[in-house]
C-alpha positions in Angstrom: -19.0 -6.4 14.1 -15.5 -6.4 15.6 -14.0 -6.0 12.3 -16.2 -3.1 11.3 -15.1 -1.4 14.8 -11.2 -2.0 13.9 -12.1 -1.0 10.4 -13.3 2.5 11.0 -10.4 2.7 13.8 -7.8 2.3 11.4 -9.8 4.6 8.8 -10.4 7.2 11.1 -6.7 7.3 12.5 -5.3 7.5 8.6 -7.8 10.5 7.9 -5.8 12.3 11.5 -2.6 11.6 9.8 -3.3 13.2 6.5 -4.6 16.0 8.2 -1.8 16.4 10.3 0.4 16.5 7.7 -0.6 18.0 4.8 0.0 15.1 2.1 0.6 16.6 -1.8 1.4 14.4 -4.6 5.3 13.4 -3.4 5.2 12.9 -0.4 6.1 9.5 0.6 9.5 9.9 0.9 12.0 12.7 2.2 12.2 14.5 -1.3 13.9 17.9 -1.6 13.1 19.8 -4.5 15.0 23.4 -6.0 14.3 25.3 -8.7 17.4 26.1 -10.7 15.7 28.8 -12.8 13.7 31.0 -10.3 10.8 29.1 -10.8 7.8 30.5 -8.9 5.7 28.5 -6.5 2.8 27.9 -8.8 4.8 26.3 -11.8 6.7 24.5 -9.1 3.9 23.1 -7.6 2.2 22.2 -11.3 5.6 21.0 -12.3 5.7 18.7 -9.2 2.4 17.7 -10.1 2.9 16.8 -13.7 6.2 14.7 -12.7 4.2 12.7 -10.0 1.2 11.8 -12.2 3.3 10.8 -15.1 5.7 8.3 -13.1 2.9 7.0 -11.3 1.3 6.0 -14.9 4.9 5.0 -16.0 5.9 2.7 -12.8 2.6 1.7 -11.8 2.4 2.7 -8.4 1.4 5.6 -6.2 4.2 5.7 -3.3 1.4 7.9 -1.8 -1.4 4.9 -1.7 1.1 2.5 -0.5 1.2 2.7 2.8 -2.6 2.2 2.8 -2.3 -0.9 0.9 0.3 -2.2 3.5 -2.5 -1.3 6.2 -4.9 -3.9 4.4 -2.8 -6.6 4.0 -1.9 -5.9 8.0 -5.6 -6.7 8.5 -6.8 -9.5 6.4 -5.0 -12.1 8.2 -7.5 -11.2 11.0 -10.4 -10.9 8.7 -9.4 -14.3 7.3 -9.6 -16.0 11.0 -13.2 -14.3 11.7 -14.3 -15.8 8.2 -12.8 -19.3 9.2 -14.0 -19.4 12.7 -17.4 -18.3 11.4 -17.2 -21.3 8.9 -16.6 -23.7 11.7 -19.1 -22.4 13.8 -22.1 -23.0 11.8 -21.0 -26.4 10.6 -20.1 -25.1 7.1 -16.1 -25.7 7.6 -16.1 -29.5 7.7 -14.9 -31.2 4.6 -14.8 -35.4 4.1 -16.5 -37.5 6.5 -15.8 -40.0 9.8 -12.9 -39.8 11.6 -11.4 -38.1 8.7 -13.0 -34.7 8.8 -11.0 -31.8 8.1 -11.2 -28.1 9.0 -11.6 -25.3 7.1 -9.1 -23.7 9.5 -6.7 -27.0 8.9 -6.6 -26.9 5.4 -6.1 -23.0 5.1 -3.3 -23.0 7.7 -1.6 -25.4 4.8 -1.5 -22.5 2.7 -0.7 -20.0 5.1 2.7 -20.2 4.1 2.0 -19.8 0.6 0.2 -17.0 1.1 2.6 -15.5 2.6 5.5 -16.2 0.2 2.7 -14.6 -2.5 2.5 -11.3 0.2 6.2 -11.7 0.2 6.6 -11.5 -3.6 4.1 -8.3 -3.8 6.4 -6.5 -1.2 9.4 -7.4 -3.0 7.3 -6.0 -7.2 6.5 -3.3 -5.3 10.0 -1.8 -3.7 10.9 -2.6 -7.2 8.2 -0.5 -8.3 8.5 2.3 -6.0 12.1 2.4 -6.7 11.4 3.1 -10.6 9.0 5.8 -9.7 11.3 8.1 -7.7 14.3 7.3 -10.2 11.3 8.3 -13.1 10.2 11.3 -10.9 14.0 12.5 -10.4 14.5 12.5 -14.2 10.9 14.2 -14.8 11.6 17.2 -12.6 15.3 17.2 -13.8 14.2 17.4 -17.3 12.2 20.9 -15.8 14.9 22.7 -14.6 14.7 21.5 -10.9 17.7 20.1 -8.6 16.5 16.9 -6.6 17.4 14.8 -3.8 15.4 11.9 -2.7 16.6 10.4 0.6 
């Protein structure tokens, strides 16, 4: 129940934020965009547009989603520790027999690490990723006749 309570916490706090500030396709990062030709706010805003969808479908990733991705993996550690503790509770986390029985909780703390060298790896593909779509967004909007710095 707990982790239904924290859930719609975190949920309800991201929906503040996005209110608050107005997110548009690229916005993730401090980008500054100028028309060199005069263009006039609605083709710079379906230019801006264009450029975003098409380096998300060339990189992979939405720098915009990110952040909410990074929320969940924040969380599931906890949700993980609920499930496990649950498991133990009703007598389903023992494994073996006699003086020999294990934990649930035991063995997954064994792969703790590992799971954290895989959350490790993801963070690492994904600056990788991220990186690729503002250098493939910069070119995109370049290509249209706009002047671009991405801080």
């Amino acid at each position: 129940m707990a982790v239904l309570y924290n859930r719609i916490y975190i949920l309800l706090i991201i929906f503040i934020l996005i209110m608050l500030v107005g997110c548009f396709p690229v916005c993730a990062a401090d980008i500054l965009v100028r028309p060199d030709n005069d263009q006039r706010p609605e083709k710079q805003a379906y230019d801006k547009n264009e450029c975003h969808n098409w380096a998300v479908r060339q990189s992979g990733i939405d720098p915009n989603r990110v952040w909410m991705e990074e929320a969940d993996e924040r969380h599931a550690p906890y949700e993980e520790q609920n499930k496990r503790d649950n498991r133990i509770f009703t007598g389903e986390g023992f494994i073996g027999a006699g003086p020999y029985w294990e934990t649930v909780a035991d063995k997954d703390t064994r792969t703790a690490e590992k799971i954290e060298q895989e959350r490790e790896q993801k963070r690492k593909m994904r600056d990788k990723q991220t990186e690729k779509y503002y250098r493939l967004l910069k070119e995109c909007l370049e290509k249209r006749y706009y002047t671009v710095e991405i801080r």
